[in-house]
C-alpha positions in Angstrom: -83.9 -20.4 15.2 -81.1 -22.3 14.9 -78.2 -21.6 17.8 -75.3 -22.3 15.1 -76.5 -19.6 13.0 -76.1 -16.1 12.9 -75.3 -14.7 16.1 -76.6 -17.2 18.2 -72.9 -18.7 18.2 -71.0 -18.7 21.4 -68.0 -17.6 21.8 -66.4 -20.6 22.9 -66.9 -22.0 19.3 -64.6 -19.5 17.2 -61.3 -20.4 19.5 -58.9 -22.6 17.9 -58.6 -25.8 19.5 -55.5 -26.5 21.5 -53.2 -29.7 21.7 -54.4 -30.2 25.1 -57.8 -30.1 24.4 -57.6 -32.7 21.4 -55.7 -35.5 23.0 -56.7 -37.4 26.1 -54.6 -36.8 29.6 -53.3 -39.9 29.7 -52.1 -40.4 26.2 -50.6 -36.8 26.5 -48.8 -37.6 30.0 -47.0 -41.5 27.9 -46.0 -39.3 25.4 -44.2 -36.7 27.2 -43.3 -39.4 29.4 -41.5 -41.2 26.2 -39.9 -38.6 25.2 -38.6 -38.1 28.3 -36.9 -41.9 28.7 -35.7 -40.9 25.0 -33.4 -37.4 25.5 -31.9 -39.6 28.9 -31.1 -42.7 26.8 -29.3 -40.2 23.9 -27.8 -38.6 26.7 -26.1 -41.9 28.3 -25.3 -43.0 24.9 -23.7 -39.7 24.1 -21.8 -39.8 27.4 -20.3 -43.3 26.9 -19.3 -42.4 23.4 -17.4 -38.9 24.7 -15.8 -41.3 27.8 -14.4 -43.6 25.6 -12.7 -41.2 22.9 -9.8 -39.8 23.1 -8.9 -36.0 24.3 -10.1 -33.5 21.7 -6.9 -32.1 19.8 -7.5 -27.8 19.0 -6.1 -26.4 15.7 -2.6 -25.3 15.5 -1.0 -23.5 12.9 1.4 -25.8 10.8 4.9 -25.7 12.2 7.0 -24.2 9.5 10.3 -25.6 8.3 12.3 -22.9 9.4 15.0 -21.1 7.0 18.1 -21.4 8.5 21.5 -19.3 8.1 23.0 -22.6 6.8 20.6 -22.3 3.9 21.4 -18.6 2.4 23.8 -19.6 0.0 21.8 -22.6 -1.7 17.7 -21.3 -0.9 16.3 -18.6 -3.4 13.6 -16.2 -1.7 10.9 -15.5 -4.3 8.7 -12.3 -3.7 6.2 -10.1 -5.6 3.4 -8.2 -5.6 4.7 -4.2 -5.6 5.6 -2.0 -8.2 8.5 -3.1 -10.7 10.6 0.0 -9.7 10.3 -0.9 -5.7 10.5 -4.8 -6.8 13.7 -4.3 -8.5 15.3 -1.9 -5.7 14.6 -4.4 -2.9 15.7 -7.3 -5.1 19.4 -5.1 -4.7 18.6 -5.1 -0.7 18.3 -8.9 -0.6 21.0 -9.5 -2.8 23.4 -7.0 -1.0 22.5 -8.2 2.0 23.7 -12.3 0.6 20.5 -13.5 -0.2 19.7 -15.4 -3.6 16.1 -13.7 -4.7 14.1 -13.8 -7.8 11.3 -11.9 -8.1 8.0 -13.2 -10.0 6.8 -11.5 -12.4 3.4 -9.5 -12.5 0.5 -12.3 -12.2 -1.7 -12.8 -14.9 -5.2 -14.2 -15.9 -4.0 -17.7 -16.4 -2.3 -17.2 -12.4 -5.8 -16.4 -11.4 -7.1 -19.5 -13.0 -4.4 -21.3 -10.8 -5.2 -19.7 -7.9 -8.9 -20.1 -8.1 -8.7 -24.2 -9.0 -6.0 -24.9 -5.9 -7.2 -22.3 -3.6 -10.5 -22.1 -1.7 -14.1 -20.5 -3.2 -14.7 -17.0 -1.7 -11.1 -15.6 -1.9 -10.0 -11.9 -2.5 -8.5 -11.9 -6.2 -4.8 -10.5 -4.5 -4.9 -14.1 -3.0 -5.8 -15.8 -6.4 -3.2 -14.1 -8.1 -0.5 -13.7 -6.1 -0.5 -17.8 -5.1 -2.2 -18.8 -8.4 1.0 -16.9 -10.4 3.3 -18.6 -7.2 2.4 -21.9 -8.6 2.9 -21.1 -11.9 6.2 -20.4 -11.2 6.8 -23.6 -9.2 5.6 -25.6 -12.1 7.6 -23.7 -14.5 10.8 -24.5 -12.9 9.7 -28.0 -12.7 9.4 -28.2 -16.4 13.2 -27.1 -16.3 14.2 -30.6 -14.6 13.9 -29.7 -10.6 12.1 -32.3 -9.0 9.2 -31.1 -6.5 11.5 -31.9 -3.3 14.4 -29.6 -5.0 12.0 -26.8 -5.2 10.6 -27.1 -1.8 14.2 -27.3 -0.7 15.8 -24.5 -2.3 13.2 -21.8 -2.8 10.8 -20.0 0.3 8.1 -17.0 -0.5 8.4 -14.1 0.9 5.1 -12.1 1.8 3.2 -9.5 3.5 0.6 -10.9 6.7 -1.5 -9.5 9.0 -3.9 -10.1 11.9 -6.6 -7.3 10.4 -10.3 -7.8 10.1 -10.4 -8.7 6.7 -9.3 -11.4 4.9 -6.0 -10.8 4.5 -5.5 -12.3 7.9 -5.8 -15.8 6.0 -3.8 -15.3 3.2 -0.8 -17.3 4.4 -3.1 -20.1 5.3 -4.7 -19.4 1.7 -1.0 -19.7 0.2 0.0 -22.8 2.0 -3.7 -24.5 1.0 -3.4 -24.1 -2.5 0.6 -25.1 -2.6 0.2 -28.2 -0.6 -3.4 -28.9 -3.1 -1.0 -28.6 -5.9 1.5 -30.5 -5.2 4.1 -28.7 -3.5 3.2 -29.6 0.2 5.9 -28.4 2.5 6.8 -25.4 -0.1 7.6 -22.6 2.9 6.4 -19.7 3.5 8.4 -16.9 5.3 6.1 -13.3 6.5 6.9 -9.9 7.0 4.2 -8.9 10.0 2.7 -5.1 10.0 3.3 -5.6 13.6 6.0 -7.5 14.2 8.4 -7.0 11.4 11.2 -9.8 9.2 12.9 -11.3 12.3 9.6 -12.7 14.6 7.9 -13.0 11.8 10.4 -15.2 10.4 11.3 -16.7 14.0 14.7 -17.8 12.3 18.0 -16.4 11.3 18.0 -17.1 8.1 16.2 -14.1 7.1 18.5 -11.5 9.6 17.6 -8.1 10.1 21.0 -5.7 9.9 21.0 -2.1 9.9 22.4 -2.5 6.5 19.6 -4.6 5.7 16.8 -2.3 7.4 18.2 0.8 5.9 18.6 -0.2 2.5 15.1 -1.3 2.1 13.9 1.9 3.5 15.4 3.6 1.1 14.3 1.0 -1.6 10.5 2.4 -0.3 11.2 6.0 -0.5 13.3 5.5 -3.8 10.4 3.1 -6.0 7.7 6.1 -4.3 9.2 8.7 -5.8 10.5 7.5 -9.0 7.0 6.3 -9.6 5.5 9.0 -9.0 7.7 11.7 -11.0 7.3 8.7 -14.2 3.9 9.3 -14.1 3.7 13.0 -14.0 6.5 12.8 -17.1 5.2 10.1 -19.1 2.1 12.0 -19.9 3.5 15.0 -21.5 6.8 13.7 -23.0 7.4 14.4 -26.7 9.3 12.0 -28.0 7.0 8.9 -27.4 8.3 6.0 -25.3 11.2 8.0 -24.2 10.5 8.5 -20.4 10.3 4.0 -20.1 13.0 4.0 -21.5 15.2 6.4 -19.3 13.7 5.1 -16.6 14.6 1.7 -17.5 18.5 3.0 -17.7 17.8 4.5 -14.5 16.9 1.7 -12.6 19.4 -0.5 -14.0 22.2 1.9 -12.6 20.3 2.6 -9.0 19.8 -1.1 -8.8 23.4 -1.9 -9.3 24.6 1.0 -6.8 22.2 -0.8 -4.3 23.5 -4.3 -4.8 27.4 -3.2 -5.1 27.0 -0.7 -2.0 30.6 -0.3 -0.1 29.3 -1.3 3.4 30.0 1.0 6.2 32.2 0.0 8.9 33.7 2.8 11.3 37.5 1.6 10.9 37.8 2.5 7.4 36.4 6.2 7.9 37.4 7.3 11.9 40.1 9.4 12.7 43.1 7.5 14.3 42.2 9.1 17.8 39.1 7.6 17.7 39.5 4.4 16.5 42.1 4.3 19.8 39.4 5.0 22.1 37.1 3.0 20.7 39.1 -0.4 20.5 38.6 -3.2 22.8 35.2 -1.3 23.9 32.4 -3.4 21.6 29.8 -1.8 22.8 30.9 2.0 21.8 32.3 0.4 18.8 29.3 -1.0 17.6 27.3 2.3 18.0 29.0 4.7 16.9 29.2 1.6 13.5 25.3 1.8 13.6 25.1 6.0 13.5 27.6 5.6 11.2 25.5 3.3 8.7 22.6 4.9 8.9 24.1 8.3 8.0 26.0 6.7 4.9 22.7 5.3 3.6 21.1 8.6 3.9 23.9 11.0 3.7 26.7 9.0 2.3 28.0 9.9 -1.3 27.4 6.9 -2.6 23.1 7.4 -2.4 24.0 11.1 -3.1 26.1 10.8 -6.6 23.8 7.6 -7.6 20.5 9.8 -7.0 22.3 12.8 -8.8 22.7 10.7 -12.0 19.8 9.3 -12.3 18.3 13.0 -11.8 20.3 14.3 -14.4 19.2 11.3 -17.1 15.7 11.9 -16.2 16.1 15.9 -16.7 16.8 15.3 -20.2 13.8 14.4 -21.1 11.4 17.0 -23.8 8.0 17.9 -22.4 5.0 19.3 -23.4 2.8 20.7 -20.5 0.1 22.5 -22.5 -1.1 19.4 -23.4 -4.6 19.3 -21.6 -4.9 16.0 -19.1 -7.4 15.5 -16.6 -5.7 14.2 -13.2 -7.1 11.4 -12.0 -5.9 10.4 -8.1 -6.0 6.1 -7.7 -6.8 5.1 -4.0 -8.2 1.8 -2.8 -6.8 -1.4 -1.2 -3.3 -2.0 -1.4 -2.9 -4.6 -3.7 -5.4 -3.3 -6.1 -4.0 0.1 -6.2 -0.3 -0.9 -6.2 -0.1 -3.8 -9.0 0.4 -2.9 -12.5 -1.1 -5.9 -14.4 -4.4 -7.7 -14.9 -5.4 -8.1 -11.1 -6.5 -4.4 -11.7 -7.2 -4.8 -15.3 -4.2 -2.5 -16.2 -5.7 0.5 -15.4 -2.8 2.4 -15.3 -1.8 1.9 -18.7 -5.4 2.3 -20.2 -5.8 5.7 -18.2 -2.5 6.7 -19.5 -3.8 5.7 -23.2 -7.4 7.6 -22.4 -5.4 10.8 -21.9 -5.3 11.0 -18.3 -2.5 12.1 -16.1 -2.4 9.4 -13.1 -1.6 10.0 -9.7 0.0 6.9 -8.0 -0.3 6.0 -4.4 3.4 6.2 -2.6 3.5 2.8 0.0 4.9 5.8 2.1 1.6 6.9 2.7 0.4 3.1 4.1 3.8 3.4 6.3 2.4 6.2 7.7 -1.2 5.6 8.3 0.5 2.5 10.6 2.3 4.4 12.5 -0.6 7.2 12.9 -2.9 4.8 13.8 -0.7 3.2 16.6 -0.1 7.0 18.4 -4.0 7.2 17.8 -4.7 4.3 19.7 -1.9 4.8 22.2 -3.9 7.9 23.3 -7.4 6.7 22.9 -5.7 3.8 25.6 -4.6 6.6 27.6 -6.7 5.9 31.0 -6.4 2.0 30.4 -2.5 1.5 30.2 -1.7 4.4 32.4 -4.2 4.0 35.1 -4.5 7.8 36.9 -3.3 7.9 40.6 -5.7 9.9 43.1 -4.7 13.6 42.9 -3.0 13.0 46.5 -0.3 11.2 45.0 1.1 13.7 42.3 4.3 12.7 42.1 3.0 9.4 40.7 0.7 11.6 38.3 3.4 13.4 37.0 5.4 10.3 36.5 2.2 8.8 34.5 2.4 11.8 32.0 6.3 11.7 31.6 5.9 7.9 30.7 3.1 9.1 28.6 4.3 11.6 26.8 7.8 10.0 26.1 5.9 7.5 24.3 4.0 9.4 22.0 7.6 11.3 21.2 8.9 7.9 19.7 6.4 8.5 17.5 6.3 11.9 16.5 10.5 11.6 16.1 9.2 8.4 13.5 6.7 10.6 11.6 9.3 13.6 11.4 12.0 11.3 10.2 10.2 9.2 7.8 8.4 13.0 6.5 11.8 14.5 6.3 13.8 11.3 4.4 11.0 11.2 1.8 11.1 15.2 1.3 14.7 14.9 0.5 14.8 11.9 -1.5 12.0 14.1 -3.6 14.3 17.6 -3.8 17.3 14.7 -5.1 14.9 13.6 -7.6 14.2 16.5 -9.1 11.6 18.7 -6.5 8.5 17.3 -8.9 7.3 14.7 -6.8 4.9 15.0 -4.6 5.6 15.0 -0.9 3.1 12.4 2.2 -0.2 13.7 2.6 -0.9 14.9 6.2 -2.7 12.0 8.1 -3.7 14.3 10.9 -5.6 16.6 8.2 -7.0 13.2 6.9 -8.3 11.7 9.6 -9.8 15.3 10.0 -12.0 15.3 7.1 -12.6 11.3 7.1 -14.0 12.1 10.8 -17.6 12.8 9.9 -17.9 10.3 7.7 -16.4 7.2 8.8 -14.8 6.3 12.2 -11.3 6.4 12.0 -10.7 3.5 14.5 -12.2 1.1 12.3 -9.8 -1.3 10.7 -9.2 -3.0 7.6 -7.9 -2.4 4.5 -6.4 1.8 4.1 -9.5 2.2 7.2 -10.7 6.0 6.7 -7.8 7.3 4.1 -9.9 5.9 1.4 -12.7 8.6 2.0 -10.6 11.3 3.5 -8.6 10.9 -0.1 -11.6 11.5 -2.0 -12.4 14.3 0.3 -8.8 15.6 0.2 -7.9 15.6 -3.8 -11.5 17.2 -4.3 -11.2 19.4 -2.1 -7.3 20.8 -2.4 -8.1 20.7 -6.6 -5.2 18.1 -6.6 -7.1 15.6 -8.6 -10.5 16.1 -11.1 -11.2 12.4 -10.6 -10.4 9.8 -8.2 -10.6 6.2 -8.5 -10.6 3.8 -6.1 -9.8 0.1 -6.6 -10.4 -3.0 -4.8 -10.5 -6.6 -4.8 -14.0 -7.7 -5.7 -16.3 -8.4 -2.1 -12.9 -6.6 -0.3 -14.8 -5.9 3.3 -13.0 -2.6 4.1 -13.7 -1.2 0.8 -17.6 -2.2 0.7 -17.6 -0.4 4.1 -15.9 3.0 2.8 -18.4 2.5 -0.7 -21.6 2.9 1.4 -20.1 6.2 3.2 -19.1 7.5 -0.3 -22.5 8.1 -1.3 -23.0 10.5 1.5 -19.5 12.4 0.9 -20.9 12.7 -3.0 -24.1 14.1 -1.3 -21.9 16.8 0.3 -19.3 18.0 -2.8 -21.1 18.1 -5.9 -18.5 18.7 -7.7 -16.2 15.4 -6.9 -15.9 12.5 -9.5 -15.5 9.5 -7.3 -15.8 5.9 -9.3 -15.1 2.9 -7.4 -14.2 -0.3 -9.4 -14.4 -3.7 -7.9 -11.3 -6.1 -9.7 -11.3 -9.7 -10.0 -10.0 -12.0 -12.9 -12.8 -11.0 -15.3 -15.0 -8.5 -16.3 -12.3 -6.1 -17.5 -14.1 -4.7 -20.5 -16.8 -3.6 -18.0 -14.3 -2.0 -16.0 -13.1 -0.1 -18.6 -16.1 1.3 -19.9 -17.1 2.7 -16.6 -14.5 4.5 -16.3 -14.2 5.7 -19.9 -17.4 7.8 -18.7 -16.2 9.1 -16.0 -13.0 10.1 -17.3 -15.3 11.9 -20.2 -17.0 13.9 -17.5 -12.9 14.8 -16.2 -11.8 15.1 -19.3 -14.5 17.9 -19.7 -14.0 19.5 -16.6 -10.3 19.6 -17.6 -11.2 21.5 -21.2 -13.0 24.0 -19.0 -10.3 24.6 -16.6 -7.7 25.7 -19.2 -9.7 27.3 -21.5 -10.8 29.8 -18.7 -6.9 30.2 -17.9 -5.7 30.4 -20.9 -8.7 33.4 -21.5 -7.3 35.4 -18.6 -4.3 35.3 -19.8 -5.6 37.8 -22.7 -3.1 35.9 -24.9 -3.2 33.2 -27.6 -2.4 29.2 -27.3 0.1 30.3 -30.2 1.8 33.2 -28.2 2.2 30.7 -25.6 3.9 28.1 -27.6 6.5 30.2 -29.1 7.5 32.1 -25.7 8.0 28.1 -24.7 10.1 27.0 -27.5 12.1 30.5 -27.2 13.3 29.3 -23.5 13.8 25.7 -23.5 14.3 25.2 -20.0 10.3 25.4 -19.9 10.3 21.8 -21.4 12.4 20.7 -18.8 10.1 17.8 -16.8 12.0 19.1 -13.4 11.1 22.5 -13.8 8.7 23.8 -11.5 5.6 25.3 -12.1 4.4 26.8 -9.2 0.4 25.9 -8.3 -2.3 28.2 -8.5 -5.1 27.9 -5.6 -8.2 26.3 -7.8 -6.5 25.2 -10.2 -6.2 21.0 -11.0 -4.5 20.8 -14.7 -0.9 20.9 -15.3 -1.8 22.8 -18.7 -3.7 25.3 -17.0 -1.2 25.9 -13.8 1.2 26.1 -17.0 -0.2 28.7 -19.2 -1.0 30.8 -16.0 2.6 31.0 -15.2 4.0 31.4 -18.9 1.9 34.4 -19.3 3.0 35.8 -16.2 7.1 35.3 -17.8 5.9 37.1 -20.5 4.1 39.7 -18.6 7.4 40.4 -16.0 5.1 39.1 -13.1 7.2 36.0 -12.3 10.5 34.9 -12.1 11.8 31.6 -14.0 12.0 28.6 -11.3 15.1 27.3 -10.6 16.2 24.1 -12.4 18.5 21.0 -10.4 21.6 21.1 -12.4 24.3 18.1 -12.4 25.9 17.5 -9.1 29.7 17.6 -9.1 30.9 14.2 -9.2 32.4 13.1 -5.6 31.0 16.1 -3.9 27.7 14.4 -3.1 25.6 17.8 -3.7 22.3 19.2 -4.7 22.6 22.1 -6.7 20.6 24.0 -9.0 20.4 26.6 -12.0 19.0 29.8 -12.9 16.4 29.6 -16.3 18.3 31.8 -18.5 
């Protein structure tokens, strides 16, 4: 028998045959040897070659052309990218302040397009639109004549930047990329850091910070928050159509021009004699007791009083109809997404508003807040690492550690009272509809065991504690969230939505990636969800309205008996479990009829030159 057959094989014959085993020593030992003499001689040559160039120069950022003082009253300081209402209010700011500003309108498809030819591939559609549309408007003025070097003269942008995660952090790079690629190299560009604010983000005085300056655009924020937000709880239900754009168009053009012709403040013109004695030739007093005295005429003053008072009094006017049935439907999401009324988020606003929905608007307040939450979270997650803990012998140093401790986390619990307290009252002056800041403590609560609230980008955990919250509270049947398409911080809070749907069966959460196309896709998704609100909505008033034991028609005519019921600034006091204004509506109407409840009080016209909030008795 063969000994290659069967079994008679050895071992030795079924292992694979190594390199070393099919070439010869010696050839294996030149080879290695070669390559050896090879890896030196590409080493020497690589050696020479580093020795004889010069030093290696790192990447810096561009130096800016600065802005200077001397330029004010010849530069125009184009910005964009908010609401209209807060657009046009901070407009007033710059202008009262001395600056020449135009603001550019709401970007478009064709700015998109711009953005996407002069910018770089992979960019978040806020960046395409916002620089695409800047261009457009760069090119536009130099079809009216200006020469390129006139426009990069006499006009700077002024945006938002950041040092987040995300790419956001790049925008200005992104802006500066696709200005200089189309022509416009040297066009400046002037940020507002999250963290470091106008004047070192600026690093010039062109752009000065004042505490007229500061004050009026914080009242710009708290003003554009809560006129939004009462337009869209009006707008719905208003009887006469296009009536509440309209008022709110008069509106702003009167709050606009109290903000731009606002008396400034100076302490000689209001002080008593004796004071203005013992305050003279001592600049330091003089100039605080001038700084209290600003900030409590921005907030206090009778000029914001009186201006807020009329426009509350042209907006109470207005004819509603809250037994229309509307689902609620609660927009979150990135900032840019959530806040921009045109086609970067495929209008959404508008075509909920045309679907029948009542929308829910995000206030910027709440991002104001979640910054400064987020630094007192960290500051106390740091704790151990920037105050180091003395050894228990040395106790006066450990009590100084928790004094210097503690008096920093007051600064910001005073900053969260304050800016919680302004907002309140600018709400009660606009009528005591709008809805007051979320809680971010109860937020970061229910976002907890979901999502880590330390991690950055984007609105972080509020996107999922919002879903959570509006769900949960019956503030909202639906909530939508929009972002930029491939948006990091939103893809991150997507994948932990699935488990929060997992846990409330009842929520209606739809995210909805934007980008410069695909907006008939958009649309119909959330034409389906809405269905499924809009249904839940039907449901909701129909049980209400059958406890009530009365008919839609008895309704209706106690309404029209008592007018002030179709007042839009007449309050209609919520019912636990209940989302619809129609339902929370026909609830309290039956309990008029019934003797159960009292008629809400109404704000009535504030005396002119008094500077009060008063209000009215239902009759």
């Amino acid at each position: 028998m063969s000994c290659t057959s069967g079994h008679g094989l050895s071992s030795a014959a079924h292992e694979p045959r190594t390199s070393s085993q099919s070439i010869p020593l010696r050839t294996r030992e030149a080879i290695e040897a070669q390559i050896r003499r090879q890896v030196e001689a590409e080493r020497a040559r690589l050696e020479a070659r580093a020795a004889s160039q010069a030093p290696r120069q790192h990447f810096h950022r561009p130096i800016e052309r600065p802005f200077t003082a001397a330029e004010r009253d010849r530069v125009t300081i184009l910005f964009g990218g908010l609401t209209s209402k807060h657009e046009w209010l901070i407009k007033s700011v710059f202008q009262a302040a001395g600056y020449k500003t135009e603001i550019l309108p709401t970007p478009d498809v064709a700015a998109f397009q711009l953005g996407k030819e002069y910018g770089n591939n992979g960019q978040c559609n806020p960046t395409y639109f916002t620089v695409g549309h800047l261009i457009k408007y760069l090119q536009h003025l130099e079809s009216t004549g200006l020469s390129r070097q006139e426009i990069i003269d006499n006009y700077v942008f002024f945006t938002a930047g950041s040092c987040g995660p995300c790419r956001f952090g790049m925008y200005e790079a992104e802006y500066r990329l696709a200005v200089q690629n189309s022509g416009f190299d040297g066009f400046r560009v002037l940020l507002f850091q999250q963290t470091d604010g106008i004047k070192a983000a600026s690093g010039e005085p062109g752009l000065k910070f004042t505490v007229d300056f500061g004050m009026g655009a914080f009242s710009a924020l708290n003003f554009g928050d809560v006129l939004n937000d009462i337009t869209y709880q009006i707008r719905p239900f208003e009887v006469n159509g296009g009536e509440t754009d309209r008022v709110m168009n008069e509106v702003m053009q009167e709050l606009t021009g109290a903000v731009r012709e606002r008396k400034v403040y100076e302490i000689e013109d209001h002080a008593p004699q004796w004071l203005l004695s013992r305050i003279r030739g001592r600049k330091k007093l003089r100039n605080t007791l001038n700084t209290l005295g600003k900030i409590h005429d921005h907030l206090y003053g009778p000029q914001t009083i009186e201006t807020l008072a009329s426009a509350r009094e042209r907006v109470g006017a207005i004819d509603v109809d809250r037994l229309r049935v509307k689902p609620v439907v609660k927009v979150t999401g990135e900032f840019w997404a959530q806040t921009t009324e045109g086609d970067g988020n495929f209008r959404m606003f508008n075509f909920l508003e045309r679907e029948g929905a009542q929308v829910m608007v995000e206030p910027i307040g709440t991002w104001i807040m979640y910054m400064l939450w987020l630094a007192k979270a960290n500051r106390i997650r740091r704790k151990d690492v920037d105050y180091p803990t003395p050894p228990w012998t040395q106790l006066k140093a450990r009590l100084a550690r928790e004094l210097k401790f503690k008096s920093k986390l007051a600064y910001f619990g005073i900053g969260n009272w304050f800016y919680n307290h302004q907002y309140k009252r600018v709400v009660q002056q606009l009528g005591g509809i709008g809805h007051t800041l979320v809680n971010l403590d109860e937020l970061a609560g229910l976002a907890a065991p979901y999502y880590n609230v330390f991690a950055r980008g984007g609105e972080g955990h509020m996107e999922v504690a919002k879903n959570i919250y509006y769900t949960v509270h019956k503030k909202a049947h639906m909530v939508l969230s929009l972002k930029p398409f491939g948006c990091m911080p939103s893809s991150q809070s997507d994948g932990v939505q699935s488990a929060v749907m997992n846990h409330f069966k009842d929520m209606i959460f739809l995210p909805i990636e934007t980008s410069g196309e695909g907006e008939i896709n958009a649309h119909s998704r959330v034409q389906m969800a809405l269905g499924e609100a809009k249904a839940k909505a039907r449901t909701e008033f129909a049980q209400a309205l059958a406890s009530t034991g009365k008919s839609l028609d008895d309704i209706r005519r106690f309404v029209d008996a008592h007018p002030v019921l179709r007042r839009p600034f007449y309050h209609v006091p919520h019912r636990h479990g209940m989302t619809g204004t129609a339902a929370q509506f026909v609830l309290h109407v039956s309990d008029l009829m019934d003797g159960r409840a009292r008629f809400s009080r109404v704000p009535a016209p504030a005396p002119r030159g008094r500077g009060t909030v008063s209000v009215s008795r239902a009759a």
